[in-house]
C-alpha positions as CSV (number, residue, x, y, z in Angstrom):
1,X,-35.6,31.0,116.7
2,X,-38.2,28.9,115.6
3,X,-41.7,28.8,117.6
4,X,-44.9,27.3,117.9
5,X,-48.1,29.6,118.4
6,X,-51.2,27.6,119.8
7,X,-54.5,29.7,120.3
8,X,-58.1,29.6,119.0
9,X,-59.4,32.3,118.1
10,X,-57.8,33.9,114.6
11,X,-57.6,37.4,115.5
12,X,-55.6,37.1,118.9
13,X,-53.4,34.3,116.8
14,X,-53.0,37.0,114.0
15,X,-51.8,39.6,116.4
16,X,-49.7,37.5,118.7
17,X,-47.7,36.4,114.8
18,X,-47.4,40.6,114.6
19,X,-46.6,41.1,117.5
20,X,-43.4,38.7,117.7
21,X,-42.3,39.6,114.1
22,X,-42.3,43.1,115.6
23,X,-39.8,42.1,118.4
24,X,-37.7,39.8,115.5
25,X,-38.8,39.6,112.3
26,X,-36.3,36.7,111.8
27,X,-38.7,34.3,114.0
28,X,-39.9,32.0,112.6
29,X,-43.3,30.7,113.4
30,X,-42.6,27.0,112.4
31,X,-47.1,26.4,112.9
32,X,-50.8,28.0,114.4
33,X,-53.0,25.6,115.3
34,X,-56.0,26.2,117.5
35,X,-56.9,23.4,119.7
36,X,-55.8,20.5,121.6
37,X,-56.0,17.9,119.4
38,X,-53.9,19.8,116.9
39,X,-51.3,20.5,119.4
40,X,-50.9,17.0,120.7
41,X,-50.5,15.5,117.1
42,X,-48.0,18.3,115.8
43,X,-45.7,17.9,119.4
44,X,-45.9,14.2,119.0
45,X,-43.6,14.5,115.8
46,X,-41.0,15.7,118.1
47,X,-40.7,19.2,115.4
48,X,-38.0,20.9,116.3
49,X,-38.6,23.9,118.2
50,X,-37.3,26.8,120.7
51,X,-40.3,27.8,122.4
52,X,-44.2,27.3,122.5
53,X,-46.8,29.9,122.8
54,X,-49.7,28.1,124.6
55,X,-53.2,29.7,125.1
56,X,-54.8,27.7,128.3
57,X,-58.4,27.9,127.1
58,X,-58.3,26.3,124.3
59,X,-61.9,25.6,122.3
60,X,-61.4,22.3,123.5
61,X,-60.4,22.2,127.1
62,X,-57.5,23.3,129.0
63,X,-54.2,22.7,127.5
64,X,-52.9,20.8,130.2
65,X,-54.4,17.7,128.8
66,X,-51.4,18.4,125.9
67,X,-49.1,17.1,128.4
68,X,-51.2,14.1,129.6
69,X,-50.9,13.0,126.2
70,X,-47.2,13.6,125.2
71,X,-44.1,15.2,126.4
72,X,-43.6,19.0,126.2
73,X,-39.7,19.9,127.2
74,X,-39.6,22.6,125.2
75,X,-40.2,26.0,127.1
76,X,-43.7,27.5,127.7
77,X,-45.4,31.2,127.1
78,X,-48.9,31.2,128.5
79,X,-51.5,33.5,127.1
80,X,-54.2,33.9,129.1
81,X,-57.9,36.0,129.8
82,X,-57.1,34.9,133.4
83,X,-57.5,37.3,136.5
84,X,-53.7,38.7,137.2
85,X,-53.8,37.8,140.5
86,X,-53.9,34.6,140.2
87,X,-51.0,34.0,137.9
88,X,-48.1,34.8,140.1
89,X,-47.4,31.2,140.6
90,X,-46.4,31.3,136.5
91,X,-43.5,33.0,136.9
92,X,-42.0,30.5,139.2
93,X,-39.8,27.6,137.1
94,X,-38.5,30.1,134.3
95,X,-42.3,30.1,133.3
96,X,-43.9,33.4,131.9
97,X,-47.5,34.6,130.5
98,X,-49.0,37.4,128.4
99,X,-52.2,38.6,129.7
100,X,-54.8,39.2,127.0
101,X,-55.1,41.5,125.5
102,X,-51.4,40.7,124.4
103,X,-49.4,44.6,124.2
104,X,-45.7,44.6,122.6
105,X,-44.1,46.1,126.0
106,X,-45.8,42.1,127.4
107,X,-44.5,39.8,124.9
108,X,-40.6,41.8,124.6
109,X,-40.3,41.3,128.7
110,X,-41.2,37.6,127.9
111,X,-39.2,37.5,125.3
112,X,-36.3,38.7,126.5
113,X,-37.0,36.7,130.1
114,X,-36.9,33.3,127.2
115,X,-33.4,34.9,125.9
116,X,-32.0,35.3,129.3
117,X,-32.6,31.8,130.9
118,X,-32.9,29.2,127.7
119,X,-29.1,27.9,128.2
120,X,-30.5,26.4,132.0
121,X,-34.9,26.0,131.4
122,X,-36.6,24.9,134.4
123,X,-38.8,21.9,134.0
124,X,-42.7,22.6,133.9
125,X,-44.2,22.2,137.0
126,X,-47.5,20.9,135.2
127,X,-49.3,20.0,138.9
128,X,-48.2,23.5,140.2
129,X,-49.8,25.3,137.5
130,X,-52.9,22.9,137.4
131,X,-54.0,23.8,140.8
132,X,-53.8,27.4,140.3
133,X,-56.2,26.9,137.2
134,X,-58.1,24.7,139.2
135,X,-58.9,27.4,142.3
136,X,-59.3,29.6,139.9
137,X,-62.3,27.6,138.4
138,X,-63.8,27.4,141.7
139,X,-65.0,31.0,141.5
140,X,-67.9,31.1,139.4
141,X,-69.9,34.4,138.7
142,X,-73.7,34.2,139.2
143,X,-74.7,37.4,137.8
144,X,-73.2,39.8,135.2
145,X,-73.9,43.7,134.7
146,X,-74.8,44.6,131.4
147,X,-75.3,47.5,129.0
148,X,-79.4,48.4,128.3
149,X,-79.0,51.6,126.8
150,X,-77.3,53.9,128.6
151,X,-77.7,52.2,131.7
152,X,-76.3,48.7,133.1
153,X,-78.1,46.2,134.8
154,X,-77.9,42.6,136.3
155,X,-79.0,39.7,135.2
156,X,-78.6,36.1,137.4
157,X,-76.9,33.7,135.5
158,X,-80.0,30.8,136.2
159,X,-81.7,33.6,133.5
160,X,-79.2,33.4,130.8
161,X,-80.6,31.4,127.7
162,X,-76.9,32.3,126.0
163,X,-73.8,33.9,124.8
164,X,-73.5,35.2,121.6
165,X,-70.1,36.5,120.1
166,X,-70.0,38.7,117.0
167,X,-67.5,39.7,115.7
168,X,-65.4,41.3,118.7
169,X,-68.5,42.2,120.5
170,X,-70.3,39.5,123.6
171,X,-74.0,39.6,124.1
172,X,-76.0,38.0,126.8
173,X,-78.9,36.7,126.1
174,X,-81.8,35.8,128.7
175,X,-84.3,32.9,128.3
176,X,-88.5,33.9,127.2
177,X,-86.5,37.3,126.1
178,X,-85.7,38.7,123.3
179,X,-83.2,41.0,124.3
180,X,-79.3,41.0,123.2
181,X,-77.4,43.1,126.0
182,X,-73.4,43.3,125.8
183,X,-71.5,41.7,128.3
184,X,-68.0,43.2,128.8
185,X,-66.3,39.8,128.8
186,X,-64.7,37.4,125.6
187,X,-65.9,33.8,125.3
188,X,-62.4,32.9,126.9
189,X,-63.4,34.8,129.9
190,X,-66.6,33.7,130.0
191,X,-65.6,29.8,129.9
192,X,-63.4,30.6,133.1
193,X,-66.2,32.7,134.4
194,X,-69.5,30.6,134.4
195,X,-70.4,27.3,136.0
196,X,-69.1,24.3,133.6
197,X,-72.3,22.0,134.8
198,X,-74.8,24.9,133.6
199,X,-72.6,26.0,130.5
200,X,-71.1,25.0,127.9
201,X,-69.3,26.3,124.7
202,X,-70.8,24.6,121.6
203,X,-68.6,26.4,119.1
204,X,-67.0,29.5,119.2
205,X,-69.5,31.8,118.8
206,X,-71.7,30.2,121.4
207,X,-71.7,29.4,125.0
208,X,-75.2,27.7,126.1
209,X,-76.9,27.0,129.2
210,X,-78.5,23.6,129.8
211,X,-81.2,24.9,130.7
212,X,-82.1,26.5,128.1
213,X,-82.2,23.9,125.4
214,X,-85.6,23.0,125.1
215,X,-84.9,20.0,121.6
216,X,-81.4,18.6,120.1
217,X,-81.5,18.0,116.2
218,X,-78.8,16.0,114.0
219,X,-77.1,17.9,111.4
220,X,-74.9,17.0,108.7
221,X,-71.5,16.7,108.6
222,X,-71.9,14.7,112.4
223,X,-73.1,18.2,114.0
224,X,-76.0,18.7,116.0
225,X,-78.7,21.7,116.0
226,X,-79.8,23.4,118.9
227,X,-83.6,24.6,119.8
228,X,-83.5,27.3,122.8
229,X,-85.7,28.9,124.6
230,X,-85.3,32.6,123.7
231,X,-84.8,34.2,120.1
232,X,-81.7,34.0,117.7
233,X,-80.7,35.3,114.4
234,X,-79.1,32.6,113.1
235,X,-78.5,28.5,113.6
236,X,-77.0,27.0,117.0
237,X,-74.7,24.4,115.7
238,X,-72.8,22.0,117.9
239,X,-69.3,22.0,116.2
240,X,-68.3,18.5,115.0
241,X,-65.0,19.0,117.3
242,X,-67.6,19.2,120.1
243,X,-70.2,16.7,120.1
244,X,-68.7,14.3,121.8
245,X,-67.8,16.4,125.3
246,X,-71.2,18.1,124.7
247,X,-72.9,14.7,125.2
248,X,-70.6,14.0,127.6
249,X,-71.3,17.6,129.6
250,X,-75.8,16.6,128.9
251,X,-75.2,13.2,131.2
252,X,-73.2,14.7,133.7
């Protein structure tokens, strides 16, 4: 079987690899790639494939825009931070998802789902699944309990300033602050989570709220450089990848 993993963040695309070798170690795992633009270029070659993994929140957008911009008739795994409630509507049409985080027990049953129906697949119902993603979007959190010691709090999302990720822990930070409080969400969740006019993920460390950004520098390599309104250890870069929908998400 030869397969295609998309996802974009290296550890979850590391253990997805393990995870299917575990099931088969005779897979083979014909590319990774890790965002939309890579995807549509690779699928354009027509490569010749059994079955895709595809991880909807992609550092770029939502994966749907893969099939706006070339066919996909080869069948489709979903992985996904989404709520579970909501994702009934991908098993209809032969269609199946792992919920993150990804277990083995997960990815066999889909596995073993793809073995059992690949002589007859169902055609993606792209529009079905696109208005499930879309409701989904329409419930946006406004505040978000935190860890301050050994007790939580709340904080409103109009007093966030950012979201920091390091290394597999998510801190919150709030604006004229200069405390970092853990959130118990990951950047994917976050993205699905927060308001997409007041938010936006710069790169994949950072998710920043509008109004927060008090200046907007240009960096090399085509990048810009943030100036915020609360405290950071380190430089907030605008990835090359995202400038463009970053400008794009300022004039909205």
């Amino acid at each position: 079987m030869r397969v295609l993993i998309v996802e974009d963040e290296p550890l979850a695309q590391e253990k997805l690899a393990d995870l299917i070798h575990q099931f088969d170690d005779q897979i083979e795992i014909v590319e990774r790639l890790d965002s939309i633009k890579e995807a549509t270029n690779f699928l354009k070659k027509q490569p010749a494939l059994d079955l895709i993994f595809l991880d909807i929140q992609l550092s770029d957008g939502l994966c749907f825009e893969i099939f706006n911009e070339t066919p996909v008739e080869k069948p489709v795994i979903f992985t996904t931070a989404f709520d579970q409630y909501a994702l009934e509507a991908f098993k209809l049409n032969s269609i199946d998802y792992l919920l993150k985080p990804i277990s083995y027990s997960d990815l066999e049953t889909a596995l073993i789902k793809f073995n059992r129906l690949k002589s007859a697949p169902s055609a993606l119902d792209k529009s079905m699944i696109e208005e499930v993603i879309a409701s989904m979007q329409k419930k946006k959190k406004r505040r978000f309990l935190v860890r301050v010691g050994n007790s939580m709090q709340f904080v409103n999302s109009e007093d966030i300033a950012y979201f920091q990720a390091d290394d597999k822990i998510v801190y919150l930070v709030p604006q004229n602050r200069k405390d970092k409080l853990i959130v118990d969400h990951t950047m994917e969740e976050l993205q699905n989570l927060l308001e997409s006019t007041e938010f936006f993920r710069i790169n994949r460390k950072f998710i920043i709220r509008m109004e927060a950004i008090t200046a907007i520098h240009t960096y090399f390599n085509s990048r810009l450089i943030l100036e915020i309104n609360a405290p950071c250890d380190t430089e907030i870069i605008v990835s090359r990848e995202r400038v463009s929908d970053f400008k794009n998400w300022l004039n909205s």
